[in-house]
C-alpha positions in Angstrom: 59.8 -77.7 46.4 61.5 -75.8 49.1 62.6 -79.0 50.8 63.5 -80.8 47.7 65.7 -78.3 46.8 67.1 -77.7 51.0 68.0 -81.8 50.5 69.6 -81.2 47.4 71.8 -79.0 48.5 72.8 -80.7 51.3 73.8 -83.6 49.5 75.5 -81.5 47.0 77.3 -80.1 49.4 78.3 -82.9 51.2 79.4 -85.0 48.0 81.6 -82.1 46.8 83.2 -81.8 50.4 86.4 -83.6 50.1 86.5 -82.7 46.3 87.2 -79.3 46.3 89.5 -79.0 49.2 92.8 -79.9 47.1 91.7 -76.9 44.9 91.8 -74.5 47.7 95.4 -73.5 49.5 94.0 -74.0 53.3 95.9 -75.7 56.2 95.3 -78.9 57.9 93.6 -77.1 60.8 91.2 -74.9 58.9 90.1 -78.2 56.4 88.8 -79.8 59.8 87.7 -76.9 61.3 85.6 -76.2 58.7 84.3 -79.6 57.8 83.4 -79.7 61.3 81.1 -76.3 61.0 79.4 -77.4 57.8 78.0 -80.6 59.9 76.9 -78.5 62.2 75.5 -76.0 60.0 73.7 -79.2 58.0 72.5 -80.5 61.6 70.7 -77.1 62.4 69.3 -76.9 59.1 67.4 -79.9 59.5 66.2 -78.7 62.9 64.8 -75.3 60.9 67.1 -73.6 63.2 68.1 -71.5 60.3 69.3 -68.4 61.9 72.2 -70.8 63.6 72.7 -72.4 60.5 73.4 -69.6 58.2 76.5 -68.8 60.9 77.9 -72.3 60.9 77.7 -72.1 56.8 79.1 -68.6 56.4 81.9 -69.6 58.7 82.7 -72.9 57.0 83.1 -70.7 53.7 85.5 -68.1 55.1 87.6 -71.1 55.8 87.3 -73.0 52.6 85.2 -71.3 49.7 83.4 -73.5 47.3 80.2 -71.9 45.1 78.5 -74.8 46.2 78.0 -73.2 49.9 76.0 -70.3 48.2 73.4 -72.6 47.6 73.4 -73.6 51.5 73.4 -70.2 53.1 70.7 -68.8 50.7 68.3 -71.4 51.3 69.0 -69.9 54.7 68.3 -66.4 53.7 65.1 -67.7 52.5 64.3 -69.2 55.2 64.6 -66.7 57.1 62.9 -64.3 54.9 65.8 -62.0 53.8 64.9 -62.2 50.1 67.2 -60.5 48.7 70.3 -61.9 50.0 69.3 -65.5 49.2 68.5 -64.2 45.8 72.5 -62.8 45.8 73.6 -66.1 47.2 71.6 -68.0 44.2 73.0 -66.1 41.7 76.6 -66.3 43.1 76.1 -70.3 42.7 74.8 -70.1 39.1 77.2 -68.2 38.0 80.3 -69.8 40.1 78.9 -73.7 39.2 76.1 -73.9 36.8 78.3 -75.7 34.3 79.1 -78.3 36.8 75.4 -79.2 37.4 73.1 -81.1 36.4 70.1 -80.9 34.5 67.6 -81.7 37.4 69.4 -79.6 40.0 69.7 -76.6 37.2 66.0 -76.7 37.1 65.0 -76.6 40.6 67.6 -73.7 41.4 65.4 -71.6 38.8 62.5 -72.8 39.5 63.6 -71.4 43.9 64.3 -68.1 41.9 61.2 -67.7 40.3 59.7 -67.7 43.1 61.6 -65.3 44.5 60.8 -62.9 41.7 57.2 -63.1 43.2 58.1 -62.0 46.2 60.8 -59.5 46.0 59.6 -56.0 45.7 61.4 -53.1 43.1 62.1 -50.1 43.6 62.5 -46.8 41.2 64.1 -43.8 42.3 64.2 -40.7 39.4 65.7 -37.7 41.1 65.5 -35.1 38.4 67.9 -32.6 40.8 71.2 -34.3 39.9 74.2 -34.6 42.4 71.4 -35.7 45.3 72.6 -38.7 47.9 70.0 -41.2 48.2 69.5 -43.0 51.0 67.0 -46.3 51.9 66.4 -47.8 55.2 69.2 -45.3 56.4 71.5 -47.0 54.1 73.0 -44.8 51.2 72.7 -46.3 47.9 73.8 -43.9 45.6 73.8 -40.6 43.9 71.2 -39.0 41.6 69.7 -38.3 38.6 68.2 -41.9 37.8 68.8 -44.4 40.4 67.0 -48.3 40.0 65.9 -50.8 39.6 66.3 -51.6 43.3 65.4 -54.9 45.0 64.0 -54.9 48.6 62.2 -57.1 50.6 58.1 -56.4 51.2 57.5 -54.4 54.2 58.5 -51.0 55.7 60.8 -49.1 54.1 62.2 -45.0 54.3 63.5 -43.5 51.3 65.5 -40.4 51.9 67.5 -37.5 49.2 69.8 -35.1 50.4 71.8 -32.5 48.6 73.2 -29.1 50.4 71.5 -26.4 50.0 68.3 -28.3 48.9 65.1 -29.0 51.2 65.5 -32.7 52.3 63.1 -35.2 50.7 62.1 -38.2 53.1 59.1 -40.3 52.8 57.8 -43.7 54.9 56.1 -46.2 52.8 55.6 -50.0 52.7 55.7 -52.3 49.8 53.3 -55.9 49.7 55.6 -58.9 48.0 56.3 -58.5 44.5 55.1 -54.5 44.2 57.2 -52.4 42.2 57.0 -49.5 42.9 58.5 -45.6 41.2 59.7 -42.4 43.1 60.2 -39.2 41.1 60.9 -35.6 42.4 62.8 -32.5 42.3 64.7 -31.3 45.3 63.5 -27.5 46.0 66.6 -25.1 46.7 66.6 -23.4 49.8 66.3 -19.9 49.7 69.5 -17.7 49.8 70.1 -15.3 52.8 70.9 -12.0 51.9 72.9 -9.6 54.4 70.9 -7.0 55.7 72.7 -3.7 55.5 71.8 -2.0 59.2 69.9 1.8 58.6 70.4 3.7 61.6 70.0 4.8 64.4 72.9 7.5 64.0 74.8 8.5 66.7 73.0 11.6 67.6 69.4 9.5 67.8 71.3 6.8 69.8 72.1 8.9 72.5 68.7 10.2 73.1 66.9 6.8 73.6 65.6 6.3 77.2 64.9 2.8 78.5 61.2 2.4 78.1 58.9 1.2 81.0 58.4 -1.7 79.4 61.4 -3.1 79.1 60.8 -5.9 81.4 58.7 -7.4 78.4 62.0 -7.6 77.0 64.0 -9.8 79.1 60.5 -12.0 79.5 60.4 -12.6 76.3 64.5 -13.5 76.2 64.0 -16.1 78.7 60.8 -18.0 77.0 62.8 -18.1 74.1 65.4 -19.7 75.6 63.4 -21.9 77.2 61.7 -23.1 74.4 64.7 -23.6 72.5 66.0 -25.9 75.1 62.6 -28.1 74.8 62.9 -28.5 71.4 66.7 -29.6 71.3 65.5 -31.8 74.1 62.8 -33.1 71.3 65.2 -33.3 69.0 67.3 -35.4 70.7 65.4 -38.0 72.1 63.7 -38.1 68.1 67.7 -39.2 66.8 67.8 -41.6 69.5 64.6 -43.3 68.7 65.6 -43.4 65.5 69.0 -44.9 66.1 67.0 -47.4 67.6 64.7 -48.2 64.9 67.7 -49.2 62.8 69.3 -50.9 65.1 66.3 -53.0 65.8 66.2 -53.1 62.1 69.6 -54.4 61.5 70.0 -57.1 64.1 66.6 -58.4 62.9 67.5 -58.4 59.5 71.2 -59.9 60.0 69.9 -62.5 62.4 67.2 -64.2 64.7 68.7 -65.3 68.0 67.1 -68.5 69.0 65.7 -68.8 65.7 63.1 -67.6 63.2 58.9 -67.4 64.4 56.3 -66.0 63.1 55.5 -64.6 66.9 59.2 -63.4 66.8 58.7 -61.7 63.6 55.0 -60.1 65.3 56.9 -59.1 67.8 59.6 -57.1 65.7 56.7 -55.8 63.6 55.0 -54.4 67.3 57.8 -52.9 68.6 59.2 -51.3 65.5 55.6 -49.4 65.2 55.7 -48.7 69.0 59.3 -46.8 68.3 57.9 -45.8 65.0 55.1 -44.0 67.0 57.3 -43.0 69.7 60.0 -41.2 67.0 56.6 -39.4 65.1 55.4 -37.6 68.6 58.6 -36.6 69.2 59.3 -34.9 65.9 56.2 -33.2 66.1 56.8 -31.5 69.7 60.0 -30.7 68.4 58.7 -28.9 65.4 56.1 -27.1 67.2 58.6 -26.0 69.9 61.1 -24.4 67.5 57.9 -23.0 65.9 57.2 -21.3 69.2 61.0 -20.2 69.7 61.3 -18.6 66.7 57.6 -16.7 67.1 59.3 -15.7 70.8 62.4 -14.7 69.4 60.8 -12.3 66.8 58.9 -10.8 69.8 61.9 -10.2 72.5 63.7 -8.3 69.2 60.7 -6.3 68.6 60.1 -6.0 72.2 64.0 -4.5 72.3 63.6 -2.4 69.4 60.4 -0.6 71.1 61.7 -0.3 74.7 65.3 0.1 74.6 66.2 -2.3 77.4 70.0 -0.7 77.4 69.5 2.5 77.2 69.9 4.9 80.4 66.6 5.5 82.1 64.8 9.1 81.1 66.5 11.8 82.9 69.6 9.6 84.0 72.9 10.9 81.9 74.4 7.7 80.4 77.0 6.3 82.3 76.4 7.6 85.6 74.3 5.6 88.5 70.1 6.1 88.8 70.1 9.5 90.9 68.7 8.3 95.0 64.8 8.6 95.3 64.9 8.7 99.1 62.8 12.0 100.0 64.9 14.6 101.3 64.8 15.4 105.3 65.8 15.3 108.6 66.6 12.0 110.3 65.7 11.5 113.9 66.8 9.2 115.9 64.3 7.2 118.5 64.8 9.0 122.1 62.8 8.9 125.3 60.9 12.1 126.1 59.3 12.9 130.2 55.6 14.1 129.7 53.7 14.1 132.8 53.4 11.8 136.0 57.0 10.4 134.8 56.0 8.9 132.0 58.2 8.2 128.9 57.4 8.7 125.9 59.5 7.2 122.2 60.0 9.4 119.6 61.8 9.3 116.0 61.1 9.3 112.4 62.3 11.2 109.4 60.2 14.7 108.5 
């Protein structure tokens, strides 16, 4: 049926060519130009270069619009198995020219959509915190409480809310053809920080701290804090970039397939979406557990300077003046030769 209806719109198409350009404003140049991209984009289609066909056909309509082209590029859509956007297309050519068919052709347009219906999965979003940005695929589309239905195409999708002051909800999930399937939560609010009003030390306790002789601990514990807070922003960053790169791969599959659509292409997407998938999980997890580490360091290099003190003057040493000399007290001598007997020499010096 597929093919039935792929001729029929090619013939359509071609039979309404020259009939609809008088209704449309469009110069010389751009009637030819685009005549010329519609053979080509018929040419390819026939070839099930589809990918290369949809481009001709899209361009062809920016030149001269005609519903009629709807039906052209979302046959390619299909094709190509973008489901929802042929779906769009079909609808746009109902509703632009479904007075102008027809019977037969009528038919086999719903009949394409039908089976479309089987294969499109929906989605339902109920976010009961209302105000919440919802985003899908890293795409927002729209705000809460109630948000769907929402058509996607089967496979892997993310669903992400976001609301300030709210933990983030994000999950991963994937969805067979024709699944419909129903998200409902509740964002959880964050806990507010209250200031913590300082108690002591007064002034008079201050000045009688001593630096403790563990306060080496202290600046330890200062730098493995720091240095785990520079591996986990290091996480951190290479987990954004891998997933920058899952949607990019994401959208240049799902807008086009150089060289044209395979099933091995499509197997090879799949691989190496899972591969950055798999990539972007590991990473988010060493980041988590790094910051987890940071944080447990940082709590013990503040304890660590509450114990010992690592400013204060050293026991016995007034603050603000310099650490008294330890050198032991004595007399300096210098090395000199001394005569003992049979003219012998002998060196002497050190400090008593």
């Amino acid at each position: 049926m597929s093919r039935i209806l792929a001729a029929l719109a090619i013939a359509l198409s071609i039979a309404a060519y020259g009939a609809y350009a008088s209704a449309q404003e469009v110069s010389d140049a751009d009637k030819a130009k685009a005549k010329e991209l519609f053979i080509a984009g018929v040419k390819l289609f026939k070839k099930d270069q589809h990918a290369q066909a949809l481009e001709k056909f899209q361009a062809s309509y920016e030149l001269r619009p005609h519903w009629r082209l709807h039906l052209n590029i979302g046959l390619c859509f299909k094709e190509l198995s973008m489901y929802t956007k042929a779906k769009a297309e079909f609808d746009s050519f109902l509703q632009k020219g479904a007075d102008k068919m027809d019977d037969a052709a009528l038919e086999q347009v719903f009949s394409e959509l039908e089976k479309l219906k089987e294969i499109i999965a929906v989605l339902s979003i109920d976010v009961l915190t209302p105000g919440a940005t919802v985003k899908l695929d890293g795409k927002e589309v729209g705000t809460s409480p109630i948000l769907g239905p929402i058509e996607v195409n089967p496979g892997s999708h993310v669903l992400e809310v976001l609301m300030e002051g709210h933990e983030p909800y994000r999950v991963e999930f994937l969805l067979s053809k024709g699944e419909q399937k129903d998200f409902t939560m509740t964002l959880e609010a964050l806990p507010e920080e209250k200031p913590v009003t300082p108690v002591g030390p007064f002034p008079e306790d201050e000045k009688k701290k001593t630096r403790g002789k563990a306060a080496p601990a202290f600046w330890a514990m200062g730098g493995l804090t720091l240095a785990l807070a520079g591996g986990a922003t290091a996480m951190g960053i290479l987990t954004i970039k891998k997933k920058q790169e899952l949607d990019d791969l994401d959208e240049s599959t799902q807008d086009s397939y150089p060289g044209g659509y395979t099933p091995a292409g499509h197997s090879d997407y799949l691989d190496e979406r899972k591969e950055i998938q798999d990539d972007g999980k590991l990473f988010g997890i060493l980041t988590t557990s790094l910051m987890a580490a940071a944080g447990a360091a940082l709590v013990a290099t503040v304890v660590a300077g509450v114990i010992t003190h690592p400013f204060a003057p050293r026991e016995g040493q007034p603050e603000g003046e310099p650490p008294p000399e330890t050198a032991t007290p004595g007399v300096a001598l210098q090395i000199a030769p001394v005569p003992i007997n049979d003219g012998a020499m002998l060196m002497v010096g050190g400090t008593f």
